[in-house]
C-alpha positions in Angstrom: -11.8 -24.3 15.0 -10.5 -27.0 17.5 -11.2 -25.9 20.7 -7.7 -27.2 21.9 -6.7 -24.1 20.8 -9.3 -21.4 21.5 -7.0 -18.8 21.7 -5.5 -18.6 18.1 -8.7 -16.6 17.2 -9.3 -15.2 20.6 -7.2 -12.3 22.4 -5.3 -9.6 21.5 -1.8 -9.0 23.9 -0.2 -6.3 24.1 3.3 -7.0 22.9 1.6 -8.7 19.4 -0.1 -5.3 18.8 3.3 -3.7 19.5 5.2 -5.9 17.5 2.2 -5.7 14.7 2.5 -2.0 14.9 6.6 -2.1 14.4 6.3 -4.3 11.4 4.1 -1.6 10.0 7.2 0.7 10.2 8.0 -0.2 6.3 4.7 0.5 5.1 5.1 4.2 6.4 8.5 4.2 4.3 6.4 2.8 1.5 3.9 5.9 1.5 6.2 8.7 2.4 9.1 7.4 0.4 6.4 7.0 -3.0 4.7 10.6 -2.1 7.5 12.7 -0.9 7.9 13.6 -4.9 4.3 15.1 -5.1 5.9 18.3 -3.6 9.2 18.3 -6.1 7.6 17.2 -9.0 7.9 20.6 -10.2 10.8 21.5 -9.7 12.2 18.0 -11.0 10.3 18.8 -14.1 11.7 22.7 -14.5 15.4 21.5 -13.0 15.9 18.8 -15.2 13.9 19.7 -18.4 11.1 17.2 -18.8 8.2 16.8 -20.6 5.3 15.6 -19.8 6.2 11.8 -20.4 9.9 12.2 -19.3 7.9 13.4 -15.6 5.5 10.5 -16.0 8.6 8.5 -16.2 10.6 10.0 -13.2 7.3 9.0 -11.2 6.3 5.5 -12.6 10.1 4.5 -12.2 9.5 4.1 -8.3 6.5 1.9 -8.7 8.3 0.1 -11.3 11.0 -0.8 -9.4 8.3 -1.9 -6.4 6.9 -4.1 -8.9 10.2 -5.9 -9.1 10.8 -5.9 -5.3 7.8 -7.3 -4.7 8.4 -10.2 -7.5 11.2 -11.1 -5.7 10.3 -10.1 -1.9 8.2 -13.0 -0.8 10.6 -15.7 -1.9 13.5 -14.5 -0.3 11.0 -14.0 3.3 10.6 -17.3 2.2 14.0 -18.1 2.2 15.6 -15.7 4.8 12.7 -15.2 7.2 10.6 -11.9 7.8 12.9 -10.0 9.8 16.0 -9.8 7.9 14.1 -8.8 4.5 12.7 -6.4 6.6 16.6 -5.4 7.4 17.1 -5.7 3.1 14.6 -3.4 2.9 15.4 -0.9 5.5 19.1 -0.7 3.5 17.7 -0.3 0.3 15.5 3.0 1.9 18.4 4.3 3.5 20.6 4.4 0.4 18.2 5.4 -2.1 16.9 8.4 -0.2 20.3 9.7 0.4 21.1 8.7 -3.3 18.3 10.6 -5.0 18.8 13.5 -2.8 22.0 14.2 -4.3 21.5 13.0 -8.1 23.0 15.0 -10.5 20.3 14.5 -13.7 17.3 12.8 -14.8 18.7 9.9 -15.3 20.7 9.7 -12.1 17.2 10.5 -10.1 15.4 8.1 -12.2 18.0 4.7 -10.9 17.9 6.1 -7.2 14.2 6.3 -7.4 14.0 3.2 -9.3 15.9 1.5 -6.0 13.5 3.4 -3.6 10.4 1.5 -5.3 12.7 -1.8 -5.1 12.4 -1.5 -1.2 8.8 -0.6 -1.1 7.9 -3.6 -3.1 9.6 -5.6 -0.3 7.6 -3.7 2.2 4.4 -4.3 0.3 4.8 -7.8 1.2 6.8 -8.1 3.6 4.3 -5.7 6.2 1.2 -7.8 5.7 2.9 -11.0 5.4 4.2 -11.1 8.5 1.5 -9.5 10.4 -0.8 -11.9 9.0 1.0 -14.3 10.4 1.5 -13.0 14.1 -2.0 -11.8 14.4 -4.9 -14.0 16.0 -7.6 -14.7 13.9 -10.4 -12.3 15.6 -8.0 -9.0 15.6 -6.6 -10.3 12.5 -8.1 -7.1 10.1 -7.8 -4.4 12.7 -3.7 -5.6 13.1 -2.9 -5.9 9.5 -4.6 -2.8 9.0 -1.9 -1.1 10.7 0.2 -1.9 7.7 -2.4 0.6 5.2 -2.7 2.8 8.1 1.4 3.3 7.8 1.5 3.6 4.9 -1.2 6.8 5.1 0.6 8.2 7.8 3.6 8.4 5.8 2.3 10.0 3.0 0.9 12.7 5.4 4.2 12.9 6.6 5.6 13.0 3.1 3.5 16.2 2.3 3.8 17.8 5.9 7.7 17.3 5.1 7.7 19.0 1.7 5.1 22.1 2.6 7.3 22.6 6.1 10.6 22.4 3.9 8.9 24.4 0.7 7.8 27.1 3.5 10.9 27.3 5.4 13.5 27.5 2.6 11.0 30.2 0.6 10.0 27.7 -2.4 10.8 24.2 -3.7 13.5 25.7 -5.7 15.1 27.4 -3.2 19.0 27.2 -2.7 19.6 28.2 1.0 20.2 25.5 3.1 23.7 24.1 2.4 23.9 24.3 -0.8 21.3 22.2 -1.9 17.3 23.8 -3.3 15.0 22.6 -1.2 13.3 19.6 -3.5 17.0 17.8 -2.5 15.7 18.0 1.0 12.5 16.8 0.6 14.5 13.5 -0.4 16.9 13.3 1.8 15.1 13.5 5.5 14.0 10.0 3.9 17.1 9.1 5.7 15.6 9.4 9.1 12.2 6.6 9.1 14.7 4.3 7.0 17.1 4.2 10.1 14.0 3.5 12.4 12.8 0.6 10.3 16.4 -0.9 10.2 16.4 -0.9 14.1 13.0 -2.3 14.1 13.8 -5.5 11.7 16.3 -6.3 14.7 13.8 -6.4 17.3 11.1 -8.4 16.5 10.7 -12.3 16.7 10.8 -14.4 13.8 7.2 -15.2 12.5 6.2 -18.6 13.8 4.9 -20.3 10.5 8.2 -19.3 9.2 9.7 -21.3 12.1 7.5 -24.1 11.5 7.9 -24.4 8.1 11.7 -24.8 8.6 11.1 -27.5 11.3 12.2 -25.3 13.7 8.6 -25.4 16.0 9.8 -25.4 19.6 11.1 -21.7 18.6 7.4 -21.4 16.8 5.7 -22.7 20.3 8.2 -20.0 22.2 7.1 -17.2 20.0 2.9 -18.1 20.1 3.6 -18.3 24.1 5.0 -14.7 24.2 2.8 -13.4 21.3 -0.5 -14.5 22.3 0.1 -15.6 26.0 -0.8 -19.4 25.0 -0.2 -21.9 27.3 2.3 -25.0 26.5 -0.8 -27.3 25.1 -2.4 -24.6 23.2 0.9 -23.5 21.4 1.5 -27.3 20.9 -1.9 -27.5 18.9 -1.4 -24.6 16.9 2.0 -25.6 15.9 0.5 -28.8 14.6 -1.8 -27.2 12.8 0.5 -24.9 11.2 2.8 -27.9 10.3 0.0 -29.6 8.5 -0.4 -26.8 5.9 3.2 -25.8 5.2 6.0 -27.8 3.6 9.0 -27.8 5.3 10.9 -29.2 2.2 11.4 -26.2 0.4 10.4 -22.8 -0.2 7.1 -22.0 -2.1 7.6 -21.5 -6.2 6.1 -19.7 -8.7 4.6 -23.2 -10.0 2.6 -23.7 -6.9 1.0 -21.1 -7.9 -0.5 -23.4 -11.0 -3.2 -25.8 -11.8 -3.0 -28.9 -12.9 -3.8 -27.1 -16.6 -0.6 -25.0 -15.8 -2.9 -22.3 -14.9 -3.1 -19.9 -12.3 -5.3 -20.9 -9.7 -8.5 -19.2 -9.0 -7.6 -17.7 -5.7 -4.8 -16.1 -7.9 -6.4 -14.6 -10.0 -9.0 -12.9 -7.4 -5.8 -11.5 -5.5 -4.0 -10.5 -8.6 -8.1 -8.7 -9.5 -8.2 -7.0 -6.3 -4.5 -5.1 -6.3 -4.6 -4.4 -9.6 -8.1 -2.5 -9.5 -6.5 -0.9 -6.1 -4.3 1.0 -7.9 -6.4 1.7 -11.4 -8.9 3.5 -9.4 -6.5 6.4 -9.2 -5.7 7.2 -6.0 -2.4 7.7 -6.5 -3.3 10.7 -8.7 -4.8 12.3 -5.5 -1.3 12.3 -4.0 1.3 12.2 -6.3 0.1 14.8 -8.6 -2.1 16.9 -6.4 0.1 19.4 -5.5 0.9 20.0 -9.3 -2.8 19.5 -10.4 -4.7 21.8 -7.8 -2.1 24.3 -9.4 -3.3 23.5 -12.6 -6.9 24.6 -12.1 -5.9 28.2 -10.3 -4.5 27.5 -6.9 -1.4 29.2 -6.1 1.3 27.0 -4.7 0.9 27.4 -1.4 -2.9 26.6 -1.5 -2.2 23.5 -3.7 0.8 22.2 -1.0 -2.3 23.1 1.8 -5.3 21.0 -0.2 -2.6 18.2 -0.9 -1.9 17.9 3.0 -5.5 18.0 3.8 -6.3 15.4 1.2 -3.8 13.2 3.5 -5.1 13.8 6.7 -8.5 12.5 5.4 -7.0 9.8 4.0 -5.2 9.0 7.6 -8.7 9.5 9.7 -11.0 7.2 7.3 -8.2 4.7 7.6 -8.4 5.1 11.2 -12.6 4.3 10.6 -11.6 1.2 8.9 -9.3 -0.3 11.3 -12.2 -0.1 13.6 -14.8 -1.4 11.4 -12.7 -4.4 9.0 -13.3 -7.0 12.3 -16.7 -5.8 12.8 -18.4 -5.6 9.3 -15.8 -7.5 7.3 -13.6 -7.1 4.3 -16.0 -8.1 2.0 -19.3 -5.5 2.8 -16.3 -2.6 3.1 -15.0 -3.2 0.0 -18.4 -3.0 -2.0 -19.2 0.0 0.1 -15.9 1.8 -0.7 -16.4 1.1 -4.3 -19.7 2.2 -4.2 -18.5 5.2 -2.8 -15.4 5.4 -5.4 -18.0 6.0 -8.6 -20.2 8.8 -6.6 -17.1 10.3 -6.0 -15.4 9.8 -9.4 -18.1 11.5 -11.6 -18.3 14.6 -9.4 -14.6 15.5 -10.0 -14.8 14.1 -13.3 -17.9 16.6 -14.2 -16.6 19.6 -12.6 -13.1 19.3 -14.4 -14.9 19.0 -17.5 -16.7 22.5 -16.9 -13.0 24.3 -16.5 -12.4 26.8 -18.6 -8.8 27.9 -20.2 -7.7 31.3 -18.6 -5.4 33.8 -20.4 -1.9 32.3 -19.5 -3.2 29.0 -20.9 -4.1 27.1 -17.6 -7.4 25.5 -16.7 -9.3 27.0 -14.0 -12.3 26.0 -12.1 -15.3 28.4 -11.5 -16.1 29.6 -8.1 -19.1 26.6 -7.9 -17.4 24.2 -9.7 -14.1 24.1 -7.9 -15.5 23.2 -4.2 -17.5 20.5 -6.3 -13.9 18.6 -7.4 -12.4 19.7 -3.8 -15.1 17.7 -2.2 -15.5 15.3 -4.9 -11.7 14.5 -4.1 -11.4 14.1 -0.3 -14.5 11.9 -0.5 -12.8 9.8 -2.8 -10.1 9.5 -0.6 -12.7 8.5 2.2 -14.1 6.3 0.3 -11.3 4.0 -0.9 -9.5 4.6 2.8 -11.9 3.1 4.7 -12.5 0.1 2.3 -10.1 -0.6 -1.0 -6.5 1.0 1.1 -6.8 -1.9 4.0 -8.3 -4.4 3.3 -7.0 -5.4 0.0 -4.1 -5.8 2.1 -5.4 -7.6 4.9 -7.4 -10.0 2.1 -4.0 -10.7 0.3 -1.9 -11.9 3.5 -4.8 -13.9 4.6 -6.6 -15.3 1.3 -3.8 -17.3 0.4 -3.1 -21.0 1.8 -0.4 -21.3 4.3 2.0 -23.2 1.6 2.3 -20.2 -1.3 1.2 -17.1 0.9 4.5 -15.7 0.6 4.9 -16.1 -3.1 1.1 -15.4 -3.9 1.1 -12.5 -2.2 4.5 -11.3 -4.1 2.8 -11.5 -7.5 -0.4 -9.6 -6.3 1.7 -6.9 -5.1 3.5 -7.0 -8.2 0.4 -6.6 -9.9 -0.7 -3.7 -8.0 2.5 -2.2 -8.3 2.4 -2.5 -12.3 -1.2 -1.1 -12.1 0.6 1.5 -10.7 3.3 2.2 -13.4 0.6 2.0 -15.7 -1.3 4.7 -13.8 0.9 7.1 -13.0 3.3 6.7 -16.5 -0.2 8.0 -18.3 -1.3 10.3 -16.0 0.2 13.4 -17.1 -0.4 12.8 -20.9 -3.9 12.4 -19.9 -4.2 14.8 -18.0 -2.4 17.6 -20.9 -6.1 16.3 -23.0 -8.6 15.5 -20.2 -8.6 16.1 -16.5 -12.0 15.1 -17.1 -11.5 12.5 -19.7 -9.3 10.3 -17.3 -11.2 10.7 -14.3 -14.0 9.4 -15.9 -11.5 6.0 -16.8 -10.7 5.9 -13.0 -14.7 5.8 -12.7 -14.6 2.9 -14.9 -11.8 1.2 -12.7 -14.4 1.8 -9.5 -17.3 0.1 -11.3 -15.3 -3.2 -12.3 -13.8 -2.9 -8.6 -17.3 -3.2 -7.2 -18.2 -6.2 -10.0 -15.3 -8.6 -9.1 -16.2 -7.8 -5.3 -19.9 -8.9 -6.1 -18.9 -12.1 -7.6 -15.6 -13.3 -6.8 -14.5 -12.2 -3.3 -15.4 -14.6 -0.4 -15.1 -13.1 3.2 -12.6 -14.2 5.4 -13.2 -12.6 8.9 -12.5 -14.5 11.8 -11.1 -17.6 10.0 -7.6 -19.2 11.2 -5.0 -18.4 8.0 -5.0 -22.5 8.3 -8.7 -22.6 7.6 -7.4 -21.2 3.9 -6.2 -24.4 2.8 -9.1 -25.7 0.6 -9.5 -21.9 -0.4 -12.2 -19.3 0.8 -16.0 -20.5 0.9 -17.5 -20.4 -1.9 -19.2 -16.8 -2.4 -22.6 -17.8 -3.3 -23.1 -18.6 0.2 -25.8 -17.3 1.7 -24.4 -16.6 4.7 -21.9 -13.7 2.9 -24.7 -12.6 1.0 -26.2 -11.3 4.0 
């Protein structure tokens, strides 16, 4: 780096980590908005009718419709600027929760829900786009990692939310509070984190490669001043760097994307690897179904609601751990050790759902040695893939990418994730009516080609300047990230 700018990669200010941690707002609405059903799935299901592909549906509609927002979100940030799709997305929350909170059948659910995912696609990219492109370089991981540790938090909040509202109104299909059974609830206080991420798209600065990359760098300089308390020459500097890798002409494209074969280009494909195997792991299982599957194998509803929320706060600590440790040990090392982890995991909760028996009213229940087994086989999953595979897949996807298609790369990754997703969570409950244990040991198989394409194909990226991406990462059989 050019030491007429020492500070790009140096010190972390106060109001960047506020800002950083506001941006983050949307990815709380992304997790409590996707897990707030995993307490009314039931109820949805009995309410409405639904087999076990018509609930798969009802699911795998919200992360379909985040596949399409996130198709779509990095080109208009492209066009509009962070902040105001930020704003789009904040709307879209705010109308869908209140939407499917008062559908009136299946199919009414299914297009609010459908909307819902729409605005967490945008905050999938949106969140670690733009604080990508705030952070300095050497705070980089820990900052964008406030995005994944949002996203946690809200879907601990999500399950706190539907226990406290389950508990207080005497079941999920309760009708005592103005009419409307409790699952209806569980939607609608939605309302409230959407209104906060609307105020917060209003209050924080414009992202300064945006700003450059619309000729419009004395506003970039101004922002890097405040952000990172630059002086006036080391603003200049950055500026000129960041001028040097976008194009101010137009908007990235889809084809920038493409090789002079008409091919994706390499990095591509690595980003579209890595958020595809982040959601074919399974963790989504863990909490959209884990209410509804720890009922499955004997726990009564309130223990189920109890193990679902303590999977969560797991979840929230380790990603806590990895905030702490993504700057220190880099992306690359957590991300082999999480997948590591992932397998280990896996195979314990695949083998102890394979040793459940059927009781007498047709359910599967675990024995008294086995069921700890999965319980701890579970929340060490969660560890596992929260302190490596939850962050910084996300921190490697808005930093990967060169300056001039980050916005647009990163949209197609996320979409890829997000159709990962559909795929996942669409086959989960015909998989799970044959196999608990049969499709935990495919989500094992997920963790062992996660680790592979780590091995070989992801380069580390702590510490370098997003404008160091330009010629793409270093190549990974460098000794040095072997080490």
């Amino acid at each position: 780096m050019s030491s007429s700018c020492p500070r790009e990669s140096g010190h972390l200010t106060r109001r960047v980590a506020l800002i950083a941690a506001a941006a983050a707002v949307g990815g709380f609405l992304f997790g409590f908005d996707t897990a707030v059903i995993n307490g009314a799935v039931n109820a949805v299901e009995s309410n409405f009718g639904l087999d076990s592909v018509g609930l798969g549906a009802v699911v795998a509609v919200t992360l379909l419709g985040a596949a399409l927002g996130s198709f779509s979100a990095g080109r208009l940030a492209d066009r509009i600027g962070r902040p105001r799709t930020m704003a789009a997305a904040g709307a879209v929350f705010l109308v869908a929760a209140i939407g499917s909170g008062l559908s009136h059948n299946v199919w009414d659910l299914g297009i609010w829900r459908l909307l819902t995912g729409y605005g967490v696609g945008f905050a999938t990219v949106i969140g670690p786009l733009y604080i990508s492109e705030i952070a300095p370089a050497t705070v980089r991981g820990r900052l964008a990692s406030l995005q994944q540790l949002a996203i946690v938090v809200g879907i601990f909040a999500a399950l706190v939310s539907d226990s406290s509202v389950a508990f207080a109104l005497g079941g999920a299909d309760a009708q005592v509070f103005l009419g409307l059974p409790a699952w209806r609830w569980m939607f609608l206080v939605g309302v409230v984190p959407a209104l906060v991420y609307l105020a917060v798209a209003f209050t924080v600065p414009e992202s300064p490669r945006f700003l450059v990359a619309h000729g419009r760098v004395p506003e970039a300089r101004d922002v890097l001043r405040k952000l990172q308390d630059l002086t006036d020459e080391e603003a200049t500097a950055l500026t000129d760097r960041m001028a040097a890798t976008v194009r101010a002409d137009r908007p990235a494209r889809f084809r920038d994307l493409l090789d002079r074969r008409r091919v994706l280009l390499p990095v591509v494909w690595v980003g579209i690897g890595l958020a595809a195997l982040q959601a074919l792991v399974g963790v989504d299982v863990i909490f959209y179904y884990s209410t509804s599957m720890w009922q499955s194998v004997g726990f009564d509803e309130s223990a189920a609601f109890a193990l679902s929320v303590l999977s969560s706060l797991v979840n929230v600590a380790a990603t806590v751990v990895a905030m702490l440790l993504i700057d220190r040990v880099g992306r690359r090392r957590l991300l082999l050790a999480g997948s590591a982890g992932m397998v280990v995991s896996l195979v314990a909760v695949a083998v102890g759902f394979s040793t459940a028996t059927v009781a007498a009213d047709g359910e599967p229940a675990l024995s008294a040695v086995w069921g700890p087994v999965a319980l701890v086989g579970a929340n060490v999953f969660v560890v596992a893939f929260a302190v490596s595979w939850g962050p910084a897949v996300w921190v490697l996807l808005g930093e990967m990418f060169p300056n001039r298609i980050r916005g647009v790369a990163l949209s197609v990754c996320a979409g890829a994730n997000w159709l990962a997703g559909v795929l996942l969570n669409f086959s989960f409950p015909a998989l799970r009516s044959l196999s608990l244990a049969g499709s935990y040991a495919v989500y094992t198989f997920m963790a062992m080609l996660s680790w592979l394409l780590v091995y070989f194909f992801v380069t580390e990226t702590k510490g370098r300047s997003l404008e160091d991406m330009q010629e793409g990462p270093t190549p990974v059989t460098s000794p040095k990230l072997r080490a």
